[in-house]
N, C-alpha and C positions, 0 to 999 in steps of 0.2 A: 504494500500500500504506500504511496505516495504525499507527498506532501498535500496536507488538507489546507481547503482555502473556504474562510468565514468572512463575512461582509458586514459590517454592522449594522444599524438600522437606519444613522445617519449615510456612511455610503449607498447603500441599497435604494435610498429615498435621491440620492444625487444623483445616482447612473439612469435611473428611471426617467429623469429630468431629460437625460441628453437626446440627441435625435439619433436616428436608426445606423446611421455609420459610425457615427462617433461612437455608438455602447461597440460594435463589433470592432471596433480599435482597442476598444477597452478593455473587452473580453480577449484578444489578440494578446494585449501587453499582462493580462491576468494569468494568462497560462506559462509565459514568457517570467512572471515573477517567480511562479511557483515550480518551477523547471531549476533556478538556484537563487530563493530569495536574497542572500547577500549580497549578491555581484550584479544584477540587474538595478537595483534600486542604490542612489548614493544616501548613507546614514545623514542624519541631518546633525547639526550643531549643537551647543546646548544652549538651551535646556532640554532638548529634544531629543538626545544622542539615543536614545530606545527606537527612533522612528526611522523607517526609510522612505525615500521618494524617489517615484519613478515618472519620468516626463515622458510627456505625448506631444505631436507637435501635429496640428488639426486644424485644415485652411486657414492658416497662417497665424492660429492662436495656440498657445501655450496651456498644455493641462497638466495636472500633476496625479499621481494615486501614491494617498500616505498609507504606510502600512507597517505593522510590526511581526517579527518572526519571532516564534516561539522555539528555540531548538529543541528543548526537550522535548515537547509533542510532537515535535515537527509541523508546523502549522503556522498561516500567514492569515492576519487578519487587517483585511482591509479597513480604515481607518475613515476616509474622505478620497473621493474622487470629484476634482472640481478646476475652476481654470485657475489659474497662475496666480490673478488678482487675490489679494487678500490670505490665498492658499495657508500660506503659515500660519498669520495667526486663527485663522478656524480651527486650524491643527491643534495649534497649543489650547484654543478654550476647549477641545476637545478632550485632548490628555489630561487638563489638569481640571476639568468640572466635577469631579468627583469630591 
């Protein structure tokens, strides 16, 4: 069994948003993460350094899908899929709303 891939409910609620090519880009670069979630995605900064991001580039805009790997489960959990704008900090009120 292969590495498992979870969507949150704010992603899930984002990628629904997009239109019909863009989700199959997404879906494209989803399978693409979880083929070797480290090395596809660059880890982010801090306060972030748990999260990675992986860009899309979609008639001539900029998207991003944040995401966290689990090793021990083996398992990526997508975080936010959304454009460039703003990207970070939805991340971070995301990580840290708890």
């Amino acid at each position: 069994m292969g590495t498992q891939l979870f969507l949150t409910k704010t992603a899930d609620k984002s990628q629904r948003k997009l239109d019909k090519p863009l989700r199959e880009r997404v879906k494209q670069a989803l399978m693409e993460i979880i083929t070797n979630p480290k090395l596809k995605g660059e880890r982010l900064s801090q306060p972030l350094t748990m999260v990675f991001s992986h860009h899309i580039k979609y008639q001539g805009k900029e998207f991003r899908i944040a995401y966290q790997y689990c090793e021990e489960k083996d398992c990526v959990f997508i975080l936010l899929i959304a454009p460039h704008e703003n990207f970070y900090r939805r991340v971070k009120n995301l990580v840290y709303a708890s």
